[in-house]
C-alpha positions in Angstrom: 0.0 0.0 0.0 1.3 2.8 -1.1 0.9 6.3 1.3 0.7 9.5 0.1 2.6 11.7 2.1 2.9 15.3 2.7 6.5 17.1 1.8 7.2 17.1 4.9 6.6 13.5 5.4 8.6 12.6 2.7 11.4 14.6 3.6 11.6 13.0 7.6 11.1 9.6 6.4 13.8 9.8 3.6 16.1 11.4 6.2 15.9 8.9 8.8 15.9 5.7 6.8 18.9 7.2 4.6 21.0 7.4 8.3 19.7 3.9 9.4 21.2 2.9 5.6 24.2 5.5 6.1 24.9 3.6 9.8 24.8 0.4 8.0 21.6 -1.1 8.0 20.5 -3.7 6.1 18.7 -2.5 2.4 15.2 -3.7 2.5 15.1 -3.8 -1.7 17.5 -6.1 -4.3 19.9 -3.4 -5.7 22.5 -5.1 -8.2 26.1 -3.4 -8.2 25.5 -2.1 -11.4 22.5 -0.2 -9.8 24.3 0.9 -6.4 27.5 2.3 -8.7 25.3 4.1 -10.6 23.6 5.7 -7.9 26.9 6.0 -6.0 26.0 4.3 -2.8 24.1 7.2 -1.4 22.4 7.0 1.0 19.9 9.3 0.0 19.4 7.6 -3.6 18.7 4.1 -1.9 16.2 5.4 0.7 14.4 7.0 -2.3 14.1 4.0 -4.2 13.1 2.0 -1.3 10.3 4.7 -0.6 9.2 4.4 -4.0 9.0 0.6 -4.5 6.7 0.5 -1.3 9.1 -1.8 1.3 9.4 0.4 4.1 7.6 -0.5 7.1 7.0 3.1 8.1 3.7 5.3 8.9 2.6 8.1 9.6 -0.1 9.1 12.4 -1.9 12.4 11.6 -4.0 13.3 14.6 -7.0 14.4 13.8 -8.7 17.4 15.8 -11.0 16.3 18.5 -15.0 15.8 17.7 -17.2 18.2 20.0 -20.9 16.7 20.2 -22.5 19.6 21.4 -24.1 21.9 18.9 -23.2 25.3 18.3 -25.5 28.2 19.6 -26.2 31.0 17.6 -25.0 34.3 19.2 -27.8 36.9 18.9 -27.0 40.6 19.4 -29.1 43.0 20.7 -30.6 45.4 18.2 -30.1 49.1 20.1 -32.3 51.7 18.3 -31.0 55.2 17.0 -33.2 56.8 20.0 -31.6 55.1 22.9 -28.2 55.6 21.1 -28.7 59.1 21.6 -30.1 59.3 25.0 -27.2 57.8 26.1 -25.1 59.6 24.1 -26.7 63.2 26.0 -26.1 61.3 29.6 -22.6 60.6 28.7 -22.4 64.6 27.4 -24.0 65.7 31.0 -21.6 63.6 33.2 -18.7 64.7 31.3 -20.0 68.7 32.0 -20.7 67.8 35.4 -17.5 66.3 36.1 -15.9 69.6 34.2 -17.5 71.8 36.9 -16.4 69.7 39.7 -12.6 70.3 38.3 -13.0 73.8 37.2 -11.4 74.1 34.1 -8.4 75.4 33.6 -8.0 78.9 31.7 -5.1 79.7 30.0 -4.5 83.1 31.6 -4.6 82.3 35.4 -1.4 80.0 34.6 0.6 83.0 33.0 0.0 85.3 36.1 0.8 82.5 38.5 4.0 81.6 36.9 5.0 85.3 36.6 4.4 85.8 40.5 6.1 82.9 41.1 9.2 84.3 38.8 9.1 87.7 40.8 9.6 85.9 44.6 12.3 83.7 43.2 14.4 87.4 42.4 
């Protein structure tokens, strides 16, 4: 049976059978001396060719995500209407006032005189 395998896939299993072959491990597939001179005993070559005619006892296990039984609920949003928007739009506006006259504002020409004042006891 013959696998298809990712890229990937391809690329691990050739790797680690053409180190098993490069460590000396027995070739699963006939090859005559004609064959491995041609190919130049590498490693690489051989693992391919082994890959290829099927004799590798290797798989791969692909996890596959896990099954949720429950059924998905639907998320319903709450329509807000144009007149509520702007009510609370106003309430926002009065808070932000109220909180205004709780800070006083600052005015720009009250700072001037102060740091002048301050300049003139420093001399």
């Amino acid at each position: 049976m013959l696998e298809e395998f990712t890229k990937y896939e391809k690329a691990r299993i050739l790797g680690a059978r053409a180190l098993q072959i490069a460590m000396n491990a027995p070739i699963l597939i006939k090859l005559s001396e004609e064959e491995l001179e041609r190919i130049k005993y590498d490693a690489l070559r051989i693992a391919e060719i082994e890959l290829d005619s099927g004799v590798l006892p290797i798989s791969v296990k692909r996890p596959f995500p896990l099954k949720k039984e429950e059924k998905l609920k639907r998320v319903i949003e709450k329509k807000v209407s144009d007149e509520k928007v702007e009510q609370k739009e106003a309430e926002e506006e009065e808070d932000v006032v109220k909180e205004g006259e709780i800070m006083e504002l600052a005015i720009p020409e009250d700072e001037v005189e102060e740091e002048t004042k301050e300049e003139a006891g420093e001399d």
